[in-house]
N, C-alpha and C positions, 0 to 999 in steps of 0.2 A: 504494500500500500504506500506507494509512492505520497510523501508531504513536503511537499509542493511536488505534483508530476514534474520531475525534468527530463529534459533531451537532450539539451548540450549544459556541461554544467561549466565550461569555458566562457560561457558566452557575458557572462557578468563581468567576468575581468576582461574581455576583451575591448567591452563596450564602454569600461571603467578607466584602463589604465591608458599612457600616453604613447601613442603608437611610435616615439622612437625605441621605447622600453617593448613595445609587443615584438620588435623588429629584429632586436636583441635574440628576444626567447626563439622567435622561428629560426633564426640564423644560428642558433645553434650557441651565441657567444655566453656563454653561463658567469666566465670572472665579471664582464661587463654590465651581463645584466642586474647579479649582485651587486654591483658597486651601488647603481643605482637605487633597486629595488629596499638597500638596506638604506637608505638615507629619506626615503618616503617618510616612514612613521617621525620622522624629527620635526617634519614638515606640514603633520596633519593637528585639531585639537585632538584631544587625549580621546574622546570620544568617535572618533576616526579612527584613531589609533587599534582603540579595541577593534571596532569593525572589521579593520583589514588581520587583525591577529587571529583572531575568533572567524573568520571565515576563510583564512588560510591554515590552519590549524589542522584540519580534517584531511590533509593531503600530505598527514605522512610529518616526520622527523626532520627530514632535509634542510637545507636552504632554498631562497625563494626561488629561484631556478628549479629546483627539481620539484619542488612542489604544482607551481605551474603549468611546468611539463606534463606530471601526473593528471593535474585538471583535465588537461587538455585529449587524454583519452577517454574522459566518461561522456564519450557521446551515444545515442541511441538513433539510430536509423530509421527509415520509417518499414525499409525491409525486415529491418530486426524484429523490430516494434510488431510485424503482422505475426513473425512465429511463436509471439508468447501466447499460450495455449490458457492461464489461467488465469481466473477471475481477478479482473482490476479495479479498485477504485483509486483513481486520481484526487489527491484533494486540491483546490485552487482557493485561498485566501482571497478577499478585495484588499489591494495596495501590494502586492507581494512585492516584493521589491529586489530580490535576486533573481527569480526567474520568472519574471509575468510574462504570461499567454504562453508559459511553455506547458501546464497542466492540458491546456488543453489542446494542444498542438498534439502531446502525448494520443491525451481522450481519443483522437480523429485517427490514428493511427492504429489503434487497438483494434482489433475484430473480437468475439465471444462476448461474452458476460463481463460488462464493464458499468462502471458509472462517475461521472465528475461528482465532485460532493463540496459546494462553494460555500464559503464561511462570507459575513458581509461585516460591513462595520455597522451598519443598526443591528446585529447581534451580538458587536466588541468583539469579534471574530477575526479581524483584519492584521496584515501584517505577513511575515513568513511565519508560517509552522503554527499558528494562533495561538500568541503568548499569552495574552489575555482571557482568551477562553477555553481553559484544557478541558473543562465537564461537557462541552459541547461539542468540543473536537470528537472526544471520546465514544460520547454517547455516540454520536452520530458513527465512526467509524465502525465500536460494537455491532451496532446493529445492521449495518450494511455486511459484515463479516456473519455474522449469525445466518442472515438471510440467504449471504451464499456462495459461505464453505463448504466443503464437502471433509463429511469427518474422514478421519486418517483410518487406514483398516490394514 
């Protein structure tokens, strides 16, 4: 149960960072791109700061180079995307703000047993991953998972 459905999960820092630094990572130059990438957070407020730590964080021990790198392989196809055989639900936040419209990019891609499950902000819903609302994220996921998993045998 993908939260937030994603497809490319590159596509935030792509869109984010300053394309002599993207220019960097493709070509390969890693001490370079370091140099740079390590002198970012000096440059942001602290609250920035966290952002890019906490959302690079997840790709591993490395430095920013190889972390990126890593990024840069979690993408999903839309080929790929047709052979997954089991029941999906995508969730899609209002405001998501790392990966908007890729939930449902995902959604349109799926074949079988599938469902988008949108959180709004008149339910305080809103955001990446619904900080604000876990009893409802919850419920809601529960219940869609009740309705249709298939027990294990």
């Amino acid at each position: 149960m993908p939260d937030p459905g994603v497809v490319d999960a590159f596509k935030t820092w792509s869109a984010s960072l300053p394309p002599a630094l993207l220019e960097l990572l493709y070509q390969g130059q890693r001490k370079e791109f370091n140099a740079i990438w390590n002198e970012i957070p000096s440059e942001l407020p602290e609250s920035e700061r966290f952002g890019v730590a906490k959302r690079a964080e997840i790709y591993g021990q490395g430095d920013g180079y190889e972390k990126l790198q890593l990024a840069r392989k979690f993408k999903l196809t839309r080929a790929l995307a047709h052979r997954i055989e089991a029941p999906v639900a995508a969730l899609s936040p209002e405001l998501e703000q790392f990966f908007p419209g890729q939930a449902e990019t995902l959604y349109g891609w799926l074949h079988g047993r599938k469902a988008l499950l949108r959180f709004t902000v008149a339910e305080g819903a809103q955001y990446h991953c619904e900080p604000m609302a876990p009893q409802l994220r919850n419920e809601r996921v529960f219940d869609w998972l009740e309705a249709n998993a298939r027990p294990v045998r």
